[in-house]
N, C-alpha and C positions, 0 to 999 in steps of 0.2 A: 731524425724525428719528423714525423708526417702530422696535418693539423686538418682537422675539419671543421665545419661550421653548419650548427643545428640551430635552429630556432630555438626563442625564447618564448615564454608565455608570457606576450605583450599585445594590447590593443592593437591591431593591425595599424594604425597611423603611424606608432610609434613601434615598430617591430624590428628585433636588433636581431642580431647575431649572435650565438655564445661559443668561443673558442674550445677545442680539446687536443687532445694532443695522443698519437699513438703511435705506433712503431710499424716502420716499414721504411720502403727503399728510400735511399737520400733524395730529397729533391730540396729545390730553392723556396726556401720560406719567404714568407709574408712580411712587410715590414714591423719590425717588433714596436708594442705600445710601451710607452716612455712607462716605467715605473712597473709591467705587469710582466711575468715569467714565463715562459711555455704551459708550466704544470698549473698555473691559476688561473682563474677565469678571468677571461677578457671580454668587454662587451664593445664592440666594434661599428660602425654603420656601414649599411650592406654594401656600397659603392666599394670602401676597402679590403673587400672581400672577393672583388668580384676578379680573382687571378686564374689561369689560364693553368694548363700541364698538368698532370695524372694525379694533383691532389683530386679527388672525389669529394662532393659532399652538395646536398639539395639546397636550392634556394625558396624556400615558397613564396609564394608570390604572396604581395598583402593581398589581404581575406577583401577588404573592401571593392580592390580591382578583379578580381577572381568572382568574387557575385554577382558584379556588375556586367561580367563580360560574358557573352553567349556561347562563347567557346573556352572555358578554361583553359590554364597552363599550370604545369606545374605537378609535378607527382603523377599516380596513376589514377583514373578516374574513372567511372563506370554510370549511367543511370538507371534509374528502374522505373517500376509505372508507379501507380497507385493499389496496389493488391497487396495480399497475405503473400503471395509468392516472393515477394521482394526481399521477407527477410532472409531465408537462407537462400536466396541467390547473393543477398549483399555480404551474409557468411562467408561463402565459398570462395566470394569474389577476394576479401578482405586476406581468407586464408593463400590465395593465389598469389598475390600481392605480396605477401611477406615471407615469398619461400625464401631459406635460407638465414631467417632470425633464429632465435632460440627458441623452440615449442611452448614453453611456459608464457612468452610471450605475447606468439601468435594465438594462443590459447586465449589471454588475457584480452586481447584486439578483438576477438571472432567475439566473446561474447558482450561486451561494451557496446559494438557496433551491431550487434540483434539489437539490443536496448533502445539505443539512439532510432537505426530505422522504424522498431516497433511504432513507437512514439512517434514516429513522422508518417508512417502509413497512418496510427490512429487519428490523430491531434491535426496535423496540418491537409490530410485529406489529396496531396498533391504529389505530384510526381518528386522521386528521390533522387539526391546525388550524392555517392562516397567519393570523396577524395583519400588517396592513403600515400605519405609519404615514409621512406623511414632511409635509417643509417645506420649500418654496424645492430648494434641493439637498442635503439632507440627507432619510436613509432610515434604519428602522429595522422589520427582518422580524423577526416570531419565529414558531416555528412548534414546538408542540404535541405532545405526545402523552398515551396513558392509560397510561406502564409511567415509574413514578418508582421504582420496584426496579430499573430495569436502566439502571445508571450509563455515563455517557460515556464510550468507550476511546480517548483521544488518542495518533495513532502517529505514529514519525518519516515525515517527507514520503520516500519513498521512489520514484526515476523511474521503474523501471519494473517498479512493482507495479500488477497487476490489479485491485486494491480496498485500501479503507483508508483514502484520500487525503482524504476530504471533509470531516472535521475541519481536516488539514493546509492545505487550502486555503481555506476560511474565515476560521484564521487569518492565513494571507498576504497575503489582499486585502483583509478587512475592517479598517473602522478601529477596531471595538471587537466584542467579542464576549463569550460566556459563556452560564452555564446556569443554571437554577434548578429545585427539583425540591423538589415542593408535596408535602403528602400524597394524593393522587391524581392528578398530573398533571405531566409533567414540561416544562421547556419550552428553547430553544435557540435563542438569538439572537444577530442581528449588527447593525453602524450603518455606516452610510457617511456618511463626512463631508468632502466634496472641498472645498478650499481656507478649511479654518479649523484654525485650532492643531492638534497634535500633542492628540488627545484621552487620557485620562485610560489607565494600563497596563490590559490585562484578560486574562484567561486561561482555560482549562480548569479547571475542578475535578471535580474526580470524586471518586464516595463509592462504600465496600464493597457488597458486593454484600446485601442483607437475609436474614433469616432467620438461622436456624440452620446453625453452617457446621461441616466437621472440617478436619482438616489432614492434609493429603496430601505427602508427602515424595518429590521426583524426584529421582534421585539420579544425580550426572555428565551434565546439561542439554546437547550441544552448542548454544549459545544461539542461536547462526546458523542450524542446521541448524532447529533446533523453530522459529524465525521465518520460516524459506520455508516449511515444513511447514503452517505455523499458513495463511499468507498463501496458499495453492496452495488450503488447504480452506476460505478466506473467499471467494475469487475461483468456488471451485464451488458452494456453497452461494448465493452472491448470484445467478448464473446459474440456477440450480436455480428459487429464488424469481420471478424473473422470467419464467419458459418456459412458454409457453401448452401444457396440455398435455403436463405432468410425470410424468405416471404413467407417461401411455401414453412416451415419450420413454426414459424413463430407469427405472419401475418403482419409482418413489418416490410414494406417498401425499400427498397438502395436507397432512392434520393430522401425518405422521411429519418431514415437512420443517417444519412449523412448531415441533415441539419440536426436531427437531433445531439449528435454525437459532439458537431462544431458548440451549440448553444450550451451543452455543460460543459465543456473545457472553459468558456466564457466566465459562466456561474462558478468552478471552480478555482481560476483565477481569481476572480471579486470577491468571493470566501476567503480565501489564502490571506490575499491585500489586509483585508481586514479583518481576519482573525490577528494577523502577524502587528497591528497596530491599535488593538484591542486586550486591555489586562482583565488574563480570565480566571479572577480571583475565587467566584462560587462557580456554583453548576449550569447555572445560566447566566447567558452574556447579552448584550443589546450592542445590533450592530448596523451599522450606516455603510450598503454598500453601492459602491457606481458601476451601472450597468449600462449597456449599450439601450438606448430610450427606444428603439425601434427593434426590439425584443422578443416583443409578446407573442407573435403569434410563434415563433421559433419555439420558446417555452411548452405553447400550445402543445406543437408536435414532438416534444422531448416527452409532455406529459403522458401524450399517447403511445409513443415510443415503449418508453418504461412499463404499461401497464400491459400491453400486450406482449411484452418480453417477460413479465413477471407471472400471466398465466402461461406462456410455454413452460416457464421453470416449474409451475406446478403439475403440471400436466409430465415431469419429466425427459421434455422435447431435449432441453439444454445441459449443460454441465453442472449450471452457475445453479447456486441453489435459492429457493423465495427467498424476497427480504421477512424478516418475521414483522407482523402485524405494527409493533411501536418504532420501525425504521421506514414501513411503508408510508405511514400517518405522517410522520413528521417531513420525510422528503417532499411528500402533497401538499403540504403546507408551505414547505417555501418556494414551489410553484405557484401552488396560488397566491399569495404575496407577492410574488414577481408579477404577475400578470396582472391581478388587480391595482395595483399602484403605478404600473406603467399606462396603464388604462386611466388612471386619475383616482382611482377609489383611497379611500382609507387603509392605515394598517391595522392588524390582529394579531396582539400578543399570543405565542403560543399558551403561555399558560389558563390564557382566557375561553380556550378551544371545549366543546363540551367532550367530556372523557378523557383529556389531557391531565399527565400527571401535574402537580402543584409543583410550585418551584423547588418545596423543601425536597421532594420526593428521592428518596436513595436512587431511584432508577435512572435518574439526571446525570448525576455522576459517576465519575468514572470509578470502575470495577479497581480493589484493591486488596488484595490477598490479606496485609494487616486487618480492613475491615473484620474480616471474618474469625482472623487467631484472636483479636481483640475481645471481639461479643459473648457477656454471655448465655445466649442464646444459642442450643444446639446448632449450629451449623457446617452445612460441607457445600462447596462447591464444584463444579465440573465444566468441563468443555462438551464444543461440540460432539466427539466423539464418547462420550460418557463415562469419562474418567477424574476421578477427585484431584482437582489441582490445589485445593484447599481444604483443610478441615480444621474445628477449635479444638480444643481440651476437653470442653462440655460434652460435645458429641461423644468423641471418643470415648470419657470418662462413662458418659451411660452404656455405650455400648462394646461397652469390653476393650476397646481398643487404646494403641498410644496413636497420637494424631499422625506422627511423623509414617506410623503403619499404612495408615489410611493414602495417601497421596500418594500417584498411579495407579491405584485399584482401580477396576470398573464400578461403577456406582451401586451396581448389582449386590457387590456384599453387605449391603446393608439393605437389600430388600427380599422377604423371605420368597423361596423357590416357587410356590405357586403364585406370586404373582408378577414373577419375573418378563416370563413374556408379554404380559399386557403392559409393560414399562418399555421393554424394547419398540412394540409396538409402539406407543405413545411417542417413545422419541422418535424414532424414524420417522414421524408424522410429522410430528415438531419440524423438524430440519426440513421436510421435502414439502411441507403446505407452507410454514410458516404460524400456522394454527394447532392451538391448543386447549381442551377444555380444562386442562389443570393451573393452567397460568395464572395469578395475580388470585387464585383461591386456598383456602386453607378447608382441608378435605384428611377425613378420619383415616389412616393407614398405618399397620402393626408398621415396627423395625425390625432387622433380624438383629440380633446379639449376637457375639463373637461366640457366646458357646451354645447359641443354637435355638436361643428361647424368643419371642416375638415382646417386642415391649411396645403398648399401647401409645401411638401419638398423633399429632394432628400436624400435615405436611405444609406448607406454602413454600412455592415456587415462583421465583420470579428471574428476569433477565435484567443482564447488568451489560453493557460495554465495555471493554479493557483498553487502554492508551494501546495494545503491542496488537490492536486488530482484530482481537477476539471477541466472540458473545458467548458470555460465562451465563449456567444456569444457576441460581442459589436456592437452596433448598433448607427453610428454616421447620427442624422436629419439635415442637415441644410437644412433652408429656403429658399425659392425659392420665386419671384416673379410669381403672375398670372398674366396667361392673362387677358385683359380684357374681351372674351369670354367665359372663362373657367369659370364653372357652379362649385359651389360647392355647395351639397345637405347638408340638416341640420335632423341629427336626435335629437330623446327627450334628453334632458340635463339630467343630472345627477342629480339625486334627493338629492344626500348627497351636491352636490356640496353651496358653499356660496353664498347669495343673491348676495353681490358683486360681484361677480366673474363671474355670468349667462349674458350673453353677446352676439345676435348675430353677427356671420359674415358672410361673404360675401354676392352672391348677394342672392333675393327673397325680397316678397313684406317687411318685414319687416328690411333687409337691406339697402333698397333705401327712400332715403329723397326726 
């Protein structure tokens, strides 16, 4: 029986050894623990491990002496600079490193450590360092940086958010994970450990932000709304970071994007803190956060940052698409908040804003699929791409349909064929300005019916936020009486639709008795 010795997931102070046990040539064992068996876990201190002849197995050096020292030991290690290029060179490097694991693993390693690096090219701004050790099938990346002031921000795994996620997914897949954060170096690792125990709990920790800070009071937070806000301007900011050729792009400086980019990581640390010690029982929240006192003008240039990365996105320079008009608004606000009370001024409750919604306002709160089977008020809902992710009974019941029919269609089945294109139009505008003249109005437009006939109704459109990331558009139909003049044209029924269900209306020769 041959024995190796892998690390544990332990505070580098306290960093033990965990015994295994596998088969191969005879050699002289270790002395055995009073009470523990070969095949059970032994946890041992490293001095008694430290034996000599063809047993193999890595020692890692504690993490503390390892950061602290200008020349590492210990595993294979590689740096990078500060660029976009770092992440798949740190790929390649990672996958080099581990020839001769299992693929599934190396697999699992290569994309963990794009995450971690992404996140240290964005967030810490400074040069990178992987460490990768491994044994048999087990692996353990860590990877580096020079900014231990700027604390981890762990967020809920959110599907379809544009950034954010590479904490979330580190902890998903890997078998252990965590941070540590030296006086000048911070560092973020993970373990892969395929087919042995359930290894030891591990977690996020995260520390306040350093220096000197004051307290900044936001007052009536819609917490959903400031979280697509927050998430709309991490998603441009990380694209900003990334674009060859930013200036000329977008009109944004290196160095003004690099303080901008550090000062929200700040801001969304201070959010985090105090969203995570804030019970956010309504739509709006009141929150007391501590911020670095010496701030403001960084805010400044985050402000201008944002504004000029938000007309390239209109202008279609960038990927990233406009924030729409009520994520713009509120993100400005708690800029300006920051800035003015770091300055001395007063605070400004959002709901006291002219044009801001009221606190009751549905559009505070967060988008809920129930909301809408509940109501009964015609309505359907849809995503960005314009497909019904919700619809009521009501709806459906006027419009020939069962609700359950309606959800994945394009929104288009219920808008009759001539005026289809001016809808496609209008969203595509929606998404790519962020502006809308149909928004928050309620505006005269037929429905189509399932078997083909136009039913008279008055639209209102508004946006909603979803907890999973999304901006859902909700579209409430009610019914309107016609005139007796008013002509409504009939196109071909719907072919799938039910014998029952095929039914002219209004007028034309085979409406009139």
């Amino acid at each position: 029986m041959r024995y190796s010795a892998t690390w544990l997931s332990r505070p580098p102070a306290t960093a033990e050894l965990r015994l295994t046990a596998f088969r191969a040539a005879p050699l002289a064992r270790p002395a055995r623990v009073s009470g523990a068996s070969p095949a059970r876990r032994c946890l041992l201190p490293c001095a008694c491990m430290a034996f000599a002849g063809r047993v193999r197995f890595s020692i890692l050096r504690g993490i503390d002496s390892a950061m602290d020292s200008s020349s590492p030991s210990g595993g294979l290690f590689r740096r990078f600079p500060l660029a976009a290029r770092s992440v798949p060179l740190a790929r390649r490097f990672v996958r080099s490193a581990l020839r001769g694991v299992a693929p599934e693993v190396v697999d699992t390693a290569e994309l963990l450590t794009s995450e971690l690096v992404t996140n240290a090219v964005l967030h810490a701004c400074t040069e990178v360092e992987v460490r990768v050790w491994s044994y048999g099938e087990q692996v353990r990346v860590r990877v580096g940086d020079g900014r231990p002031d700027r604390p981890l921000v762990p967020r809920a795994l959110r599907p379809y958010a544009g950034a954010g996620r590479g904490l979330a997914v580190v902890a998903e897949l890997a078998s252990s994970h965590g941070a540590h954060v030296g006086e000048d170096r911070k560092a973020v690792w993970f373990e892969l450990w395929p087919k042995v125990p359930t290894p030891p709990t591990s977690g996020w920790e995260t520390s306040p932000v350093h220096g000197r800070s004051a307290t900044v009071s936001l007052i009536d937070v819609p917490y959903i709304v400031f979280l697509a806000a927050q998430r709309h301007a991490d998603e441009l900011l990380r694209e900003l970071m990334l674009t060859a050729r930013v200036e000329e792009r977008a009109g944004v400086s290196r160095p003004a994007l690099l303080v901008a980019t550090d000062v929200a990581n700040v801001i969304s640390a201070c959010m985090t803190s105090a969203l995570e010690e804030t019970v956010t029982s309504g739509a709006t929240v009141t929150l007391d956060i501590a911020v670095p006192s010496g701030a403001a003008p960084a805010v400044d240039t985050l402000r201008h940052v944002l504004e000029r990365g938000d007309a390239a996105a209109q202008l279609e320079s960038l990927l990233t698409l406009p924030a729409p008009p009520h994520l713009r608004s509120h993100y400005q606000w708690v800029l300006d908040q920051l800035v003015t009370q770091l300055s001395g001024g007063p605070p400004t409750a959002w709901t006291l804003l002219s044009g801001a919604p009221d606190a009751t306002s549905v559009e505070l709160g967060p988008w809920d699929a129930g909301d809408v089977e509940d109501s009964r008020v015609p309505t359907a809902a849809a995503d960005d791409d314009g497909r019904i992710i919700a619809a009521n009974a009501a709806l459906a019941d006027l419009l020939g349909w069962r609700a359950d029919e309606l959800i994945g269609r394009p929104l288009t089945v219920l808008i009759p064929e001539h005026l289809r294109e001016r809808h496609r139009a209008g969203f595509t505008a929606l998404r790519l300005t962020g502006r809308s003249r149909l928004m928050g109005r309620s505006i005269p437009l037929p429905a189509l019916h399932r078997d083909g006939s136009l039913v008279p109704m008055r639209l209102h459109v508004q946006s909603q936020e979803a907890v999973d990331g999304r901006t859902v558009r909700i579209g409430q139909f009610m019914p309107r009486a016609t005139a007796p003049e008013e002509a409504r044209p009939v196109t071909h029924p719907d072919p799938w639709a039910p014998a029952a269900a095929v039914r002219r209306r209004g007028s034309g020769a085979a409406g009139r008795r």
